[in-house]
C-alpha positions as CSV (number, residue, x, y, z in Angstrom):
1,X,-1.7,1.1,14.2
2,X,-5.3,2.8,13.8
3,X,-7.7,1.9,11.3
4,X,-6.8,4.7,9.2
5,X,-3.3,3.6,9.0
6,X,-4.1,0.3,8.1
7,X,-6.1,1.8,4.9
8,X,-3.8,4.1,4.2
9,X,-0.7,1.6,3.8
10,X,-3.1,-1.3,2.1
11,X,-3.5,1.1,-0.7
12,X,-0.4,2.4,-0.7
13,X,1.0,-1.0,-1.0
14,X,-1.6,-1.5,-3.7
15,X,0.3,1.4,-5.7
16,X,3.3,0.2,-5.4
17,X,2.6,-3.4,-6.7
18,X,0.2,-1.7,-9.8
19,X,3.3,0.9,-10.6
20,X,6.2,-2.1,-10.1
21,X,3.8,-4.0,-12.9
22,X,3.7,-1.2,-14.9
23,X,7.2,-0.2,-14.7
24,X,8.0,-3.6,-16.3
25,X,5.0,-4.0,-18.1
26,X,4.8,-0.5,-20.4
27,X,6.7,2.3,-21.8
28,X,7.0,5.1,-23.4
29,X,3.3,7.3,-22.7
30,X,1.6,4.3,-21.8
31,X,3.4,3.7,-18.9
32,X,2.6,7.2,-17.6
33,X,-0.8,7.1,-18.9
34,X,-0.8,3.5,-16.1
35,X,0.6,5.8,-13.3
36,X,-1.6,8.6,-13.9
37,X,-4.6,5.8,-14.1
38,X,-3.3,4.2,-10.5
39,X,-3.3,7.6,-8.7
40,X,-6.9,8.5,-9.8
41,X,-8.0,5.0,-8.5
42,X,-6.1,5.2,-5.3
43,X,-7.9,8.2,-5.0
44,X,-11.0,7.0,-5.7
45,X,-10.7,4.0,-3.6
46,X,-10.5,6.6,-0.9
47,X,-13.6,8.3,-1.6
48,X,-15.2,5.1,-2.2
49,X,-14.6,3.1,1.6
50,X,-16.0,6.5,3.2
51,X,-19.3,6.7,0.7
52,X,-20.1,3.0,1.4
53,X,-19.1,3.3,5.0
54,X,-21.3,6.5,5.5
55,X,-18.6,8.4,7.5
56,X,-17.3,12.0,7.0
57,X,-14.6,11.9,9.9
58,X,-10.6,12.0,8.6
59,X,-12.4,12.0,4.6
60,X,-9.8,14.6,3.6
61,X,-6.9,14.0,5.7
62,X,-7.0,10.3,4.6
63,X,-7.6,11.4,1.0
64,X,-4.5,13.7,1.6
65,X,-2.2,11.1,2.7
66,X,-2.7,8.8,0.2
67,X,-2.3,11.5,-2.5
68,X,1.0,12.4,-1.5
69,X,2.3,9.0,-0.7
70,X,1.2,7.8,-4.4
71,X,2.7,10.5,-5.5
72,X,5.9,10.1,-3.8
73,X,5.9,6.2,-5.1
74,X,4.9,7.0,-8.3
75,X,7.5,9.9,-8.3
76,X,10.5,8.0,-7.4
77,X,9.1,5.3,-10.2
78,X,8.9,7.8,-12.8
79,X,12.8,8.7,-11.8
80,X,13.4,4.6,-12.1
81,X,12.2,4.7,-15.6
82,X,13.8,8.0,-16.9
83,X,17.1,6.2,-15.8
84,X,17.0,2.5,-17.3
């Protein structure tokens, strides 16, 4: 596993513990107001490791990746609370 994989699936873990915690934790519009908050910062962690690391390469495609897997995860927990 590259690098970039290893990134990718250490934050992608970190949104699924964060929306597991909130799924339990909240409801009602503060548990989507959570989700919401956990994509922007999975996102921003992104953006962050390649500012302080100083490299351009993979910026986007890595940014791409983790969008649509917390989205995904996030996704499937939003279905998880509309049922219980």
């Amino acid at each position: 596993m590259s690098k970039q994989w290893l990134q990718i699936s250490v934050i992608w873990a970190g949104v699924l513990l964060a929306g597991t915690a909130a799924l339990f934790s909240y409801a009602d519009d503060r548990l989507y107001t959570a989700f919401a908050a956990i994509a922007g910062a999975a996102i921003a962690l992104v953006s962050l490791e390649h500012l302080l690391s100083k490299r351009a390469k993979d910026t986007v495609r890595q940014q791409i990746y983790v969008s649509t897997g917390t989205v995904l995860i996030l996704g499937l927990m939003t279905l998880i609370a509309l049922v219980r």
